[in-house]
SELOMI-387041 format. One record per residue (C-alpha): residue number from 0; residue in one letter; x, y, z. Coordinates in pm, whole numbers, plus 50000, padded with zeros to 5 digits. Example, Ala and Ser with C-alpha at 12.3 -4.5 7.8 and 13.67 -1.06 7.14 Angstrom:
// residues 2
<r nr="0" rest="A" x="51230" y="49550" z="50780"/>
<r nr="1" rest="S" x="51367" y="49894" z="50714"/>
***
This chain:
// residues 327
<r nr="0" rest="X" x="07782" y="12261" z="05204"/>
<r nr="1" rest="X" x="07410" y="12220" z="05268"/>
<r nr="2" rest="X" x="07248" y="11907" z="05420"/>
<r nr="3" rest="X" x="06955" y="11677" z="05363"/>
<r nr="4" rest="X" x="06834" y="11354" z="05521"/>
<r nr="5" rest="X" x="06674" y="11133" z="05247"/>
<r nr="6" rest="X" x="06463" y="10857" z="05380"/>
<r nr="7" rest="X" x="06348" y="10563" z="05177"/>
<r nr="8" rest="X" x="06066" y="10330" z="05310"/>
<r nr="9" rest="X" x="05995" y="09937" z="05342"/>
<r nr="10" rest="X" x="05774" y="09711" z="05220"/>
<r nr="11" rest="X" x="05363" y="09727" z="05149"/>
<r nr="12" rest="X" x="05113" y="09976" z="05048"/>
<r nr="13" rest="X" x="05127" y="10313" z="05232"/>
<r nr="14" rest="X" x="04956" y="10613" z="05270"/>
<r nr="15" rest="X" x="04970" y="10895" z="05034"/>
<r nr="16" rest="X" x="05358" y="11065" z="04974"/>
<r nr="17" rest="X" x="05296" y="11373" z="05175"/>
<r nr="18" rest="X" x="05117" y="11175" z="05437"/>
<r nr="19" rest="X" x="05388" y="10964" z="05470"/>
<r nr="20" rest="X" x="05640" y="11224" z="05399"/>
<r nr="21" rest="X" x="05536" y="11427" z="05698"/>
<r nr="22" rest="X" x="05507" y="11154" z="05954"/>
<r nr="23" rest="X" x="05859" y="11044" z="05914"/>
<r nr="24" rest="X" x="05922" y="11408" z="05984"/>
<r nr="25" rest="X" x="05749" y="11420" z="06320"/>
<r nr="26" rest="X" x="05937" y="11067" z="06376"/>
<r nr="27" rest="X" x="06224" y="11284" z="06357"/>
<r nr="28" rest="X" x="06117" y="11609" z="06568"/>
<r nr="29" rest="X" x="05986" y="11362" z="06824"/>
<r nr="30" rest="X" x="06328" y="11163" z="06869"/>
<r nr="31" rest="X" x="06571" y="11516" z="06848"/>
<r nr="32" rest="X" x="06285" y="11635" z="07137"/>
<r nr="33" rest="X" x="06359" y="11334" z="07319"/>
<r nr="34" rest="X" x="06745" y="11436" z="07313"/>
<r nr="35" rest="X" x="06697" y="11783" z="07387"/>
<r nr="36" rest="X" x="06669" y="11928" z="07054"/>
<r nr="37" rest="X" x="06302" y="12027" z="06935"/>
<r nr="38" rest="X" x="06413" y="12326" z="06730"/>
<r nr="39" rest="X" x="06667" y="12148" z="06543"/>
<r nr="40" rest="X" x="06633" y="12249" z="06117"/>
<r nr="41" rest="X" x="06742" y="11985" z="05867"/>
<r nr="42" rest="X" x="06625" y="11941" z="05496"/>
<r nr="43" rest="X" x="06430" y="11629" z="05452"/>
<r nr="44" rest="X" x="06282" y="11434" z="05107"/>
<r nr="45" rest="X" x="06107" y="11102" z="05133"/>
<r nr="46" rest="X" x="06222" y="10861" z="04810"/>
<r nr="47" rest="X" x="05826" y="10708" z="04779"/>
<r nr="48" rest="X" x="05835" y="10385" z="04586"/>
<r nr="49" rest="X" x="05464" y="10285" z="04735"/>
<r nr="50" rest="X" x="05275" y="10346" z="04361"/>
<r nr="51" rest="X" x="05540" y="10113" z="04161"/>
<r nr="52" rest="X" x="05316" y="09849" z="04304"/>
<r nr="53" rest="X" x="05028" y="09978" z="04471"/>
<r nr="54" rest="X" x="04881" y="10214" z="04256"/>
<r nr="55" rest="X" x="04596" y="10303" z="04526"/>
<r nr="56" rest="X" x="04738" y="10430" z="04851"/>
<r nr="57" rest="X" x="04575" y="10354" z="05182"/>
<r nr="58" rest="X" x="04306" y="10579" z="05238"/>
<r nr="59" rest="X" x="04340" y="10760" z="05608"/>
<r nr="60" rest="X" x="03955" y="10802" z="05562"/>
<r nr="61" rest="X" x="03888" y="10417" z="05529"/>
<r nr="62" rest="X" x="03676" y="10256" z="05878"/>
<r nr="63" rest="X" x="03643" y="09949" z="05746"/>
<r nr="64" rest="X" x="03919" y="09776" z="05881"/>
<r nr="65" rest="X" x="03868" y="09471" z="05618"/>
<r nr="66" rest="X" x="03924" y="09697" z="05360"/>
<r nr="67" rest="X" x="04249" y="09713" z="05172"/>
<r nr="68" rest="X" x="04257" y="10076" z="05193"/>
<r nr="69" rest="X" x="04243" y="10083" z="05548"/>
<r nr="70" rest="X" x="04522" y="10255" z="05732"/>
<r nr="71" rest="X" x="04619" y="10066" z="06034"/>
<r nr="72" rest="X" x="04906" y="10227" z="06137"/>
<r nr="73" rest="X" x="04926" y="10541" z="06183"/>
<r nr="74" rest="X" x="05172" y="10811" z="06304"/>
<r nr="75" rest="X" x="05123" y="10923" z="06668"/>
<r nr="76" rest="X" x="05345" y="11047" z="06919"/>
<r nr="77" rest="X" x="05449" y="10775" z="07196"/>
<r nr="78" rest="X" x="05230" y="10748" z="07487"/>
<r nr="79" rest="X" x="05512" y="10732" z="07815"/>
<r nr="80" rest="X" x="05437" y="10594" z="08078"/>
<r nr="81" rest="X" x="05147" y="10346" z="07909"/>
<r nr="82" rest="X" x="05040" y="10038" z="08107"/>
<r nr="83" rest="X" x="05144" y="09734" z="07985"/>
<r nr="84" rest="X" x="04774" y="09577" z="07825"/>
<r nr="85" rest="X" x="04722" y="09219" z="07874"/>
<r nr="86" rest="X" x="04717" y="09023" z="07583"/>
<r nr="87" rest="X" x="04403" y="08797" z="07449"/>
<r nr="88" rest="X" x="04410" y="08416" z="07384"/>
<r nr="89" rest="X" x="04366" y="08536" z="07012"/>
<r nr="90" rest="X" x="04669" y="08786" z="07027"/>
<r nr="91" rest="X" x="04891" y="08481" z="07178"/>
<r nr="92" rest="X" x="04800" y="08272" z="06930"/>
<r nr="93" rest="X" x="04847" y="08470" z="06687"/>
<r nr="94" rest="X" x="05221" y="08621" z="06785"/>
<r nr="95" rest="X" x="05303" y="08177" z="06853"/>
<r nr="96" rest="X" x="05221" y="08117" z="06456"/>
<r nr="97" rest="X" x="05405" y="08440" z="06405"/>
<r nr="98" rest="X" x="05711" y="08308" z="06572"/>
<r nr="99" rest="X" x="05679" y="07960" z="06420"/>
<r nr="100" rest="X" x="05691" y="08098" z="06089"/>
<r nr="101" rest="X" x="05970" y="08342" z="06134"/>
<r nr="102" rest="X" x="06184" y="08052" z="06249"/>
<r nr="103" rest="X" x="06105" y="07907" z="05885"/>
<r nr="104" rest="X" x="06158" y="08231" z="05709"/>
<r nr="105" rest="X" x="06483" y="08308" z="05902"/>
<r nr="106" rest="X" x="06629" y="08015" z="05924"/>
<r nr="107" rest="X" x="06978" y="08000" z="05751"/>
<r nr="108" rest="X" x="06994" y="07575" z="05800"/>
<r nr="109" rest="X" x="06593" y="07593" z="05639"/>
<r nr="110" rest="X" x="06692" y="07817" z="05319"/>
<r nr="111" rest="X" x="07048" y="07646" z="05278"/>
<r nr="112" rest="X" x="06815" y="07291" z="05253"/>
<r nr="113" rest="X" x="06505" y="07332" z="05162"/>
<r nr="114" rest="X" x="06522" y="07719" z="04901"/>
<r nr="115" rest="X" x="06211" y="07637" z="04725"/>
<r nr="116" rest="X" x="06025" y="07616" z="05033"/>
<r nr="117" rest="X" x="06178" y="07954" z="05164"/>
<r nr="118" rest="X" x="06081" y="08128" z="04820"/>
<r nr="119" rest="X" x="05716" y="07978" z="04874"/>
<r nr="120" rest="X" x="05690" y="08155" z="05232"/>
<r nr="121" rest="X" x="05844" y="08492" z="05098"/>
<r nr="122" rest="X" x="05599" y="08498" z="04794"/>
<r nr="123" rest="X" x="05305" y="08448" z="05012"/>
<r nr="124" rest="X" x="05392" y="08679" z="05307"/>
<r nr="125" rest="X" x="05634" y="08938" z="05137"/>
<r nr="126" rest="X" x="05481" y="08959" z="04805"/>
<r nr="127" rest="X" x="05662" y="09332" z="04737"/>
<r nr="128" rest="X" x="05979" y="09184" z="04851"/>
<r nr="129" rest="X" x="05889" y="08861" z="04601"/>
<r nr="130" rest="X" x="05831" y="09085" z="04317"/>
<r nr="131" rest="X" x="06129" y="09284" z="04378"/>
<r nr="132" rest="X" x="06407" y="08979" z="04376"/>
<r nr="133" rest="X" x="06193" y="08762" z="04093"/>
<r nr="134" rest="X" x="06255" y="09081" z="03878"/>
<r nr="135" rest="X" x="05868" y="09118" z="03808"/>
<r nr="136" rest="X" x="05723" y="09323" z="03526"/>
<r nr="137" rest="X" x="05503" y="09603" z="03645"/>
<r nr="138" rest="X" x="05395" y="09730" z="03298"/>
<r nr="139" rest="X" x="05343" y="09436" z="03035"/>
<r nr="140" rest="X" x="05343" y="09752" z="02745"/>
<r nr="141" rest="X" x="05647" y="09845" z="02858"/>
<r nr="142" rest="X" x="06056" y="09765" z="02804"/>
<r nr="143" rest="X" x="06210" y="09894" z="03059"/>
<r nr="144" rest="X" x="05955" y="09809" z="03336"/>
<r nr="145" rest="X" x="06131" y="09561" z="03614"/>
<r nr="146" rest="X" x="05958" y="09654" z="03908"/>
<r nr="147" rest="X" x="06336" y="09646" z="04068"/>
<r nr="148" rest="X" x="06470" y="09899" z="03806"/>
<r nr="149" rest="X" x="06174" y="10091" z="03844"/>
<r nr="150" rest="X" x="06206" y="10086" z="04236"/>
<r nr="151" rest="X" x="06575" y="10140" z="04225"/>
<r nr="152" rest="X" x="06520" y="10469" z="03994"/>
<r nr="153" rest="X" x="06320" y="10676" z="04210"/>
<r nr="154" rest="X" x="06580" y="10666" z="04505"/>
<r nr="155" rest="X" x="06880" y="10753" z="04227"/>
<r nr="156" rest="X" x="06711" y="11043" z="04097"/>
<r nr="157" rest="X" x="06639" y="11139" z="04447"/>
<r nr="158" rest="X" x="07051" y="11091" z="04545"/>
<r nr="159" rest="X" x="07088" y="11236" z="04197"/>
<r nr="160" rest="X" x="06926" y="11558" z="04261"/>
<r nr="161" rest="X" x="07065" y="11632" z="04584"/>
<r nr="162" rest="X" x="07447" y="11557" z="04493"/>
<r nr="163" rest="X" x="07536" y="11913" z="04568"/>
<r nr="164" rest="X" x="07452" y="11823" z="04896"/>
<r nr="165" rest="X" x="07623" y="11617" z="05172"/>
<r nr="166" rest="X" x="07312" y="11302" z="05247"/>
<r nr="167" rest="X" x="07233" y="11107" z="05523"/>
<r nr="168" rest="X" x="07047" y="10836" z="05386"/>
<r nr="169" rest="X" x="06798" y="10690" z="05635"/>
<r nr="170" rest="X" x="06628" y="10337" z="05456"/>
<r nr="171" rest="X" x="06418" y="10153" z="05680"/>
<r nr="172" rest="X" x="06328" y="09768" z="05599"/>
<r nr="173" rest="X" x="06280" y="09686" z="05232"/>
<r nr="174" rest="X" x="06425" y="10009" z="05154"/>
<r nr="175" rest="X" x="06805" y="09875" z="05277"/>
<r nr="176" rest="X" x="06802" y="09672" z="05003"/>
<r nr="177" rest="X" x="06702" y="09929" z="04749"/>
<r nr="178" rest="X" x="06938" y="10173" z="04909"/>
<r nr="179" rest="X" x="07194" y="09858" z="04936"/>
<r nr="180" rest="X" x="07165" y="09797" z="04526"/>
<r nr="181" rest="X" x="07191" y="10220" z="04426"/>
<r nr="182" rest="X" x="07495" y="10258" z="04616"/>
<r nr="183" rest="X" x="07678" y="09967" z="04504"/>
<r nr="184" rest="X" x="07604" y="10009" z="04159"/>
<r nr="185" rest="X" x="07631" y="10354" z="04108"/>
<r nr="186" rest="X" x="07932" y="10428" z="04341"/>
<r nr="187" rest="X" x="08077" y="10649" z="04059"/>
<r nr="188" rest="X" x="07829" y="10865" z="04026"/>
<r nr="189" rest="X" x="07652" y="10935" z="04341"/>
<r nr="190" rest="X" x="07744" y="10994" z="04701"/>
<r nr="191" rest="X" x="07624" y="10988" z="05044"/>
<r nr="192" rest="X" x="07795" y="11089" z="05377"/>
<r nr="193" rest="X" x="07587" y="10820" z="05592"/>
<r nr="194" rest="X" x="07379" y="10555" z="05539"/>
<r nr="195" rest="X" x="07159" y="10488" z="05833"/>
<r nr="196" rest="X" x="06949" y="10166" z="05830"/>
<r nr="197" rest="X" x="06658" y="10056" z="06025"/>
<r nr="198" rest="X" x="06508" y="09709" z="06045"/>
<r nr="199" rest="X" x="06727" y="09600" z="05793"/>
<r nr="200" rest="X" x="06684" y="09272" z="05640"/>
<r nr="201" rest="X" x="07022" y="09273" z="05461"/>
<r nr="202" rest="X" x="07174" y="09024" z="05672"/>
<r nr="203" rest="X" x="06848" y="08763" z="05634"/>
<r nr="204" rest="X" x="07024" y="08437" z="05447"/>
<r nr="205" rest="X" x="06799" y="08407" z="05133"/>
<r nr="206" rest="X" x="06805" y="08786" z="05091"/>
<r nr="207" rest="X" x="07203" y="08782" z="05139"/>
<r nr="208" rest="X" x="07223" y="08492" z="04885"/>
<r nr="209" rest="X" x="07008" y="08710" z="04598"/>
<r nr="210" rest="X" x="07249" y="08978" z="04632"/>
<r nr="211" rest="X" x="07524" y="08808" z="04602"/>
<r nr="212" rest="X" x="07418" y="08598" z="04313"/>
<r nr="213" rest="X" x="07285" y="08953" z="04129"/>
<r nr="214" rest="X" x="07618" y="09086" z="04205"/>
<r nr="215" rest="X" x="07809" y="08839" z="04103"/>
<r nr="216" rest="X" x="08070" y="08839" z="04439"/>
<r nr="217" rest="X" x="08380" y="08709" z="04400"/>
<r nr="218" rest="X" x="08394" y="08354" z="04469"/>
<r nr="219" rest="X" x="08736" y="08362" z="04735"/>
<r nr="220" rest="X" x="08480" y="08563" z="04948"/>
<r nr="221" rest="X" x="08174" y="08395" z="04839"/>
<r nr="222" rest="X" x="08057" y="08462" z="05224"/>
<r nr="223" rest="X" x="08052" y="08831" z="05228"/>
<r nr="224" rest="X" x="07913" y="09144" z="05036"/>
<r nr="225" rest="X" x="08130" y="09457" z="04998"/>
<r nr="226" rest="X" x="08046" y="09814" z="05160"/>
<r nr="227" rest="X" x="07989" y="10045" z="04872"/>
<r nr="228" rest="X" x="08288" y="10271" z="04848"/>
<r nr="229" rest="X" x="08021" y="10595" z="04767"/>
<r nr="230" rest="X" x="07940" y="10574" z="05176"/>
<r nr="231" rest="X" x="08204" y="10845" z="05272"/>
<r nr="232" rest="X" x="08172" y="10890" z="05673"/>
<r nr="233" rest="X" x="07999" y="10572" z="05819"/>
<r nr="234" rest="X" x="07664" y="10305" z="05799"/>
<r nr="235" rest="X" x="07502" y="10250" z="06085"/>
<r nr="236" rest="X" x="07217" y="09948" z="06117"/>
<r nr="237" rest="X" x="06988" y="09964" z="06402"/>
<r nr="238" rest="X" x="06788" y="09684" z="06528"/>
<r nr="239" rest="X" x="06498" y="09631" z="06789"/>
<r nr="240" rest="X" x="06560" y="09295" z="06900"/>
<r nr="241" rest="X" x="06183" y="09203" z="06868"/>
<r nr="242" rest="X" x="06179" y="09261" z="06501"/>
<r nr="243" rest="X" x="06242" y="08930" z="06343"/>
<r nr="244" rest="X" x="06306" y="09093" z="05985"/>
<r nr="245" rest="X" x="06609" y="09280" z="06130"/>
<r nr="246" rest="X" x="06732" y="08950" z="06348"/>
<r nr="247" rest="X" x="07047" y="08938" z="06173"/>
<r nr="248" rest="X" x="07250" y="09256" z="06290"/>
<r nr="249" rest="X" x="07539" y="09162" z="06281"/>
<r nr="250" rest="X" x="07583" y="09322" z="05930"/>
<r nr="251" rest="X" x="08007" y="09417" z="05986"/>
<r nr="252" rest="X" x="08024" y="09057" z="05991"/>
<r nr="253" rest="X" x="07892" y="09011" z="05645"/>
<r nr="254" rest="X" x="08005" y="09307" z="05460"/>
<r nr="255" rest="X" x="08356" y="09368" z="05395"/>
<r nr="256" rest="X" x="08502" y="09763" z="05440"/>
<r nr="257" rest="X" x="08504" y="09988" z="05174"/>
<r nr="258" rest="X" x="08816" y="10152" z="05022"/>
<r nr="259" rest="X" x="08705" y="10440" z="05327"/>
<r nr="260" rest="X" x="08710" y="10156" z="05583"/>
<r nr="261" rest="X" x="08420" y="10196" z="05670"/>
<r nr="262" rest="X" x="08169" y="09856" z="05732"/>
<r nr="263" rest="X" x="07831" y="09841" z="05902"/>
<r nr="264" rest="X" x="07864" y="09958" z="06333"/>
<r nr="265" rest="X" x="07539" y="09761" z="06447"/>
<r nr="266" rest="X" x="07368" y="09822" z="06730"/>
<r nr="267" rest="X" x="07018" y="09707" z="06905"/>
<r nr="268" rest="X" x="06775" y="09975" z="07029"/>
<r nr="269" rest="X" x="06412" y="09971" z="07156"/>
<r nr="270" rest="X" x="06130" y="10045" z="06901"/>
<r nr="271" rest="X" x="05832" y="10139" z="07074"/>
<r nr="272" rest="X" x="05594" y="10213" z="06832"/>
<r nr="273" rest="X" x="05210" y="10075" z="06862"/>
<r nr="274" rest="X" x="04898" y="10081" z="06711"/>
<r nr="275" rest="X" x="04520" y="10019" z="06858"/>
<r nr="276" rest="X" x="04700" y="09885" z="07148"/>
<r nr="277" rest="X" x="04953" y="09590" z="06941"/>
<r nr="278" rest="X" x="05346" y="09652" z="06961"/>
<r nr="279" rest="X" x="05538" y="09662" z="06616"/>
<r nr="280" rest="X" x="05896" y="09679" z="06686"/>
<r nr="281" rest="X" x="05925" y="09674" z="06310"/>
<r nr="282" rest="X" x="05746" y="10033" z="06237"/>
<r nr="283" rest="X" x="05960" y="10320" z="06125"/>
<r nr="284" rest="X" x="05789" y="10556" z="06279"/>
<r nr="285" rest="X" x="05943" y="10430" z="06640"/>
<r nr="286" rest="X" x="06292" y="10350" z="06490"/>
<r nr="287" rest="X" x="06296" y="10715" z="06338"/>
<r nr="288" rest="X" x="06208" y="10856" z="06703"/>
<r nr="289" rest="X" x="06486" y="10641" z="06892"/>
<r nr="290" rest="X" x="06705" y="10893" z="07099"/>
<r nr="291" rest="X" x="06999" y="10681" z="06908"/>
<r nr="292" rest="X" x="06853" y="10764" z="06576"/>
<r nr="293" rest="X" x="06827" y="11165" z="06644"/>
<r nr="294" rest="X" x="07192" y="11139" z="06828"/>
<r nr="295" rest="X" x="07317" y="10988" z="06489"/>
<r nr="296" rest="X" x="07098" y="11273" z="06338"/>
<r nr="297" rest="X" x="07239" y="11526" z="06498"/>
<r nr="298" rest="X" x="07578" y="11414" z="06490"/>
<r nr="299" rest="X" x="07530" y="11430" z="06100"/>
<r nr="300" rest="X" x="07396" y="11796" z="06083"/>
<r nr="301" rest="X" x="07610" y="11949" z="06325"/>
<r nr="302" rest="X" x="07927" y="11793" z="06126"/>
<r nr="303" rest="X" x="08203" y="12051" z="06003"/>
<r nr="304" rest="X" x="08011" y="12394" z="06174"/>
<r nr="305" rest="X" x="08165" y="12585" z="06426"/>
<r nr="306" rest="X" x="08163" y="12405" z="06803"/>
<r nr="307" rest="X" x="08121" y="12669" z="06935"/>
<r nr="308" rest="X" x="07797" y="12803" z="06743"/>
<r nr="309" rest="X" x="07681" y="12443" z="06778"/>
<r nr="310" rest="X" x="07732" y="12465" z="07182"/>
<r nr="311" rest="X" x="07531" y="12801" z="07153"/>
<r nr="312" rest="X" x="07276" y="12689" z="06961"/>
<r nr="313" rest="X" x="07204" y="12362" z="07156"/>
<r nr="314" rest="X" x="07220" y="12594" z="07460"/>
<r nr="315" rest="X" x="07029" y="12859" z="07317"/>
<r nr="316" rest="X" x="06740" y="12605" z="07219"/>
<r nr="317" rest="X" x="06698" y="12439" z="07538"/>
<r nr="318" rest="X" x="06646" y="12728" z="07710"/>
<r nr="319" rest="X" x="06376" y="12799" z="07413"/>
<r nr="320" rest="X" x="06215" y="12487" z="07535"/>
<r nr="321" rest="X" x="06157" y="12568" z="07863"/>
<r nr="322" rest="X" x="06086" y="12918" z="07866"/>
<r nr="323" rest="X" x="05701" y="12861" z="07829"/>
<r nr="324" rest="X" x="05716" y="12678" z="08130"/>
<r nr="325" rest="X" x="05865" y="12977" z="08358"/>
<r nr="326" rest="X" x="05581" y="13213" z="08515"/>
***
């Protein structure tokens, strides 16, 4: 049976789909490199919600960095060996208010006391997120317009499509709890083989408590969500132990197994993605390139062939590698 890795991104505006399509392929090439595998084929298709609520993508050719449009974050390979940069009084101050309000936002004690004030800080910092749990209309002329069922759509007709094929489904940020809400409520009709998340917010109290209230969990186990029984092999959720969103990995904690017995295996990793010399441990483009990511990539393509065309082939492609090298 063929293969594909479907990815499905977070939160905000983004650049156009091919744009963005392509760099979380070179994510990709550049972690399997890292592992010894830069000639390694896979299938991939980017589910790109973006235009549900940004109907103007950011604009790679934008220099005004007060702009909207303007593309801060862009795809580039990882500098190694970079020297640490030393940061300004503005940079400090800025990552202390940071901090200070990601001890609001995350806080299980705040959102258990004080919700409204939790929904306040998520509408103003995380409006996509907001619109997505408030069930927002994106299309007053429309029925059927929930932003959420509109979201939700674009990565089912992606899983849809591609049922012929065995998926890894790779959801980064936001995009865990899309991926989270297809599964579970479609678990008859499509399947995936793994479900790989990255920067997951799942576990995050107020986002645990929506889906539990939308889903209506039993009330004897009114503490945990269920694995979707559609996940056939295993779910994976990495974490970077800077990223605040993804704080809460200890997902296999909250999620019950599936009829497969499978739960989430959570793990912390290093992100090192940055941009104009600021770290975001948060960015999928370094999550994507993690040697653990491209081990649990290859582990997924190289599934059910031949080990011993799979030995030959790894073989066969690091001596590929190096053969410019040789004079």
């Amino acid at each position: 049976m063929d293969k594909i890795i479907i990815g499905v991104h977070g939160l905000g505006n983004k650049p156009p789909k091919i744009l963005l399509e392509e760099w979380w392929r070179l994510s990709i090439v550049e972690g399997l490199r890292k592992i010894e595998l830069p000639f390694t084929k896979f299938n991939f298709d980017l589910v790109y919600w973006a235009d549900t609520l940004h109907p103007v993508p950011l604009d790679p050719a934008e220099t005004d960095k007060d702009s909207e449009l303007y593309l801060g974050e862009r795809y580039e390979p990882a500098i190694e060996n970079k020297k640490v940069k030393e940061k300004t009084f503005r940079e400090k101050a800025i990552n202390y208010i940071k901090k200070q309000r990601d001890k609001i936002l995350f806080s299980e004690i705040m959102h258990a006391n004080f919700p409204s004030f939790t929904d306040l800080i998520i509408k103003y910092f995380f409006n996509d997120l907001n619109i997505y749990l408030t069930h927002y209309c994106v299309d007053e002329d429309k029925c059927n317009c929930l932003a959420q069922d509109v979201i939700k759509d674009k990565l089912y007709d992606v899983l849809k499509k591609h049922q012929d094929k065995e998926i890894l489904l790779i959801a980064h940020s936001m995009g865990s709890i899309v991926a989270y809400d297809v599964l579970i409520q479609h678990e008859k009709e499509i399947k995936v083989d793994s479900l790989l998340t990255i920067g997951s917010p799942l576990g995050v109290p107020f986002i645990l408590d929506k889906l539990k209230s939308d889903l209506s969990v039993d009330p004897i186990d009114d503490k945990k969500l269920r694995t979707p029984d559609n996940i056939l092999h295993e779910w994976i959720n990495y974490a970077d132990p800077e990223d605040k969103v993804a704080q809460h990995v200890t997902l296999n904690e909250l999620f019950t197994p599936n009829s497969n017995n499978i739960s989430p295996a959570c793990d912390l990793i290093y992100n090192d993605y940055e941009s104009e010399g600021i770290k975001n441990p948060h960015k999928s483009f370094g999550y994507l390139r993690a040697c653990e990511v491209a081990e649990v990539i290859d582990k997924f393509l190289c599934r059910g062939k031949s080990k011993v065309m799979v030995w030959f082939t790894k073989k066969f492609n690091k001596l590929r590698d190096k053969l410019p090298a040789i004079k």
